[in-house]
C-alpha positions, -999 to +999 in steps of 0.1 A: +418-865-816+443-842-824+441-804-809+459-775-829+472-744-807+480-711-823+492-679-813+474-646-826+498-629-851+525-605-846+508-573-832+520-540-851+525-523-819+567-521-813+582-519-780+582-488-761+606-459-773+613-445-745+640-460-727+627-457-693+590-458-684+568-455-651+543-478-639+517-459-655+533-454-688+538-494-686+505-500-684+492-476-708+519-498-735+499-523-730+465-513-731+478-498-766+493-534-777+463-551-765+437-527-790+466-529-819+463-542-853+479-578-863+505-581-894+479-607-911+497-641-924+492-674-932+495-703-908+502-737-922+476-760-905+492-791-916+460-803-938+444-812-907+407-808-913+399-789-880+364-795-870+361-769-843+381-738-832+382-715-796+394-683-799+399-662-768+379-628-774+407-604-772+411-589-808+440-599-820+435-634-810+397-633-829+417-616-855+440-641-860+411-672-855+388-651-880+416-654-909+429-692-904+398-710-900+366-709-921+339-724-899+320-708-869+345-699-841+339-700-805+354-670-793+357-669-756+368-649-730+381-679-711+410-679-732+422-643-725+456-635-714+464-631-683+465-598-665+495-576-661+505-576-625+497-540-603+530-531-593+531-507-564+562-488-572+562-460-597+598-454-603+613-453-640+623-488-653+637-496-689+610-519-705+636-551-700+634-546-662+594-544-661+597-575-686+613-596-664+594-583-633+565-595-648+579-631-651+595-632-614+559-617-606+546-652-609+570-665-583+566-639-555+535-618-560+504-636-542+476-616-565+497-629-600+497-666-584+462-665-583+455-646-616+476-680-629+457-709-608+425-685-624+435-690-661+446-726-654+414-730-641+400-716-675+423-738-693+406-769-681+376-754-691+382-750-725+400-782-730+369-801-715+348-779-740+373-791-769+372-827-759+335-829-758+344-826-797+353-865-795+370-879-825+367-844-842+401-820-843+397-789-826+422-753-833+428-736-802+438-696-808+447-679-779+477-659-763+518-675-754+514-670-715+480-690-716+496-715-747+521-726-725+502-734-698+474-750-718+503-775-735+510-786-695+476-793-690+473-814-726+504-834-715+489-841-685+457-858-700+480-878-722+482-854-753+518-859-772+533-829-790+554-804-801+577-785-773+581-750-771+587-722-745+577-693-759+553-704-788+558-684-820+533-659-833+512-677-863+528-708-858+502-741-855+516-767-822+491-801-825+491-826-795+476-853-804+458-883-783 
C-alpha cells in the first residue's frame, strides 16, 4: 500500500505589505490567504494509479485535489489546518516575528498544544480511513503543518518515505508499507 501526500498549490495571496501589523490585521491576512485563489500546476504522481484520495475541505486544498486526481475525492474537514493561535497582545509586530510566534506557540501556549494533540487526533482518523483501502494506494491532499505531522504518524505504523520539513507546495511525498 503506498499513500501519496500533497500540499495544495501555491496560494496567490503574498505576504503582508505592511511592514508591521497588529494582532487584528494578522488575523485578517489570513483569513484573506485562507479564501485565496491557487497558481494551478501540475504534480507529478509518479504513475502510481491512486485508488483513493482525502482532501481536507479548505479550498485551496479541494482546489488542489480537484485538479490532480480524477476520481471521486473525499474532501474532509478532518484534514484542515490547524488554527492560528489567539494571541493576547495587540502591539505592532513585522510579519517575521508573528511567524515565528506562531511556531514557539506550539511549545508554550496550552490552547495551541491542544489545537495540535486535536489534529493529531484527526490524523489518525484519516489514516485509519485510508488504510481501510487495503492493497489499494490512496493520495492524501491537505495542508504543510498537518503534512508533517501526518508523515510522523505514517512512520510510526511502519510507512517508509521521503523526508521533508516543510513539504513543498504541489509536490507528491509517497510512504509506502
Amino acid at each position: 500500500m503506498k499513500i501519496g501526500l500533497v500540499r495544495h498549490f501555491k496560494v496567490t495571496k503574498g505576504f503582508p505589505e505592511k511592514m508591521w501589523l497588529t494582532k487584528q490585521e494578522l488575523v485578517q491576512w489570513f483569513k484573506e490567504y485562507d479564501e485565496a485563489e491557487i497558481e494551478e500546476g501540475e504534480v507529478n504522481l509518479s504513475d502510481v494509479e491512486w485508488t483513493a484520495c482525502f482532501s481536507s475541505d479548505m479550498p485551496r486544498a479541494a482546489q488542489t485535489a480537484t485538479k490532480i486526481y480524477a476520481g471521486p475525492i473525499a474532501v474532509t474537514s478532518q484534514l484542515r489546518e490547524i488554527p492560528l493561535p489567539d494571541f493576547k497582545s495587540n502591539v505592532k509586530l513585522p510579519f517575521l516575528v508573528w511567524a515565528i510566534l506562531i511556531r514557539m506557540s506550539q511549545l508554550i501556549n496550552p490552547k495551541t498544544k491542544k489545537d495540535i494533540a486535536e489534529a493529531k487526533k484527526r490524523i489518525r482518523i484519516v489514516l485509519d480511513e485510508a488504510m481501510q483501502e487495503g492493497d489499494g494506494n490512496v493520495l492524501i491532499v491537505s495542508h504543510a503543518a498537518l503534512m508533517m505531522y501526518m508523515r510522523k504518524e505514517l512512520m510510526k505504523r511502519g510507512f517508509i518515505g521521503e523526508s521533508f520539513k516543510t513539504p513543498e507546495n504541489g509536490k507528491l511525498y509517497v510512504f509506502e508499507k
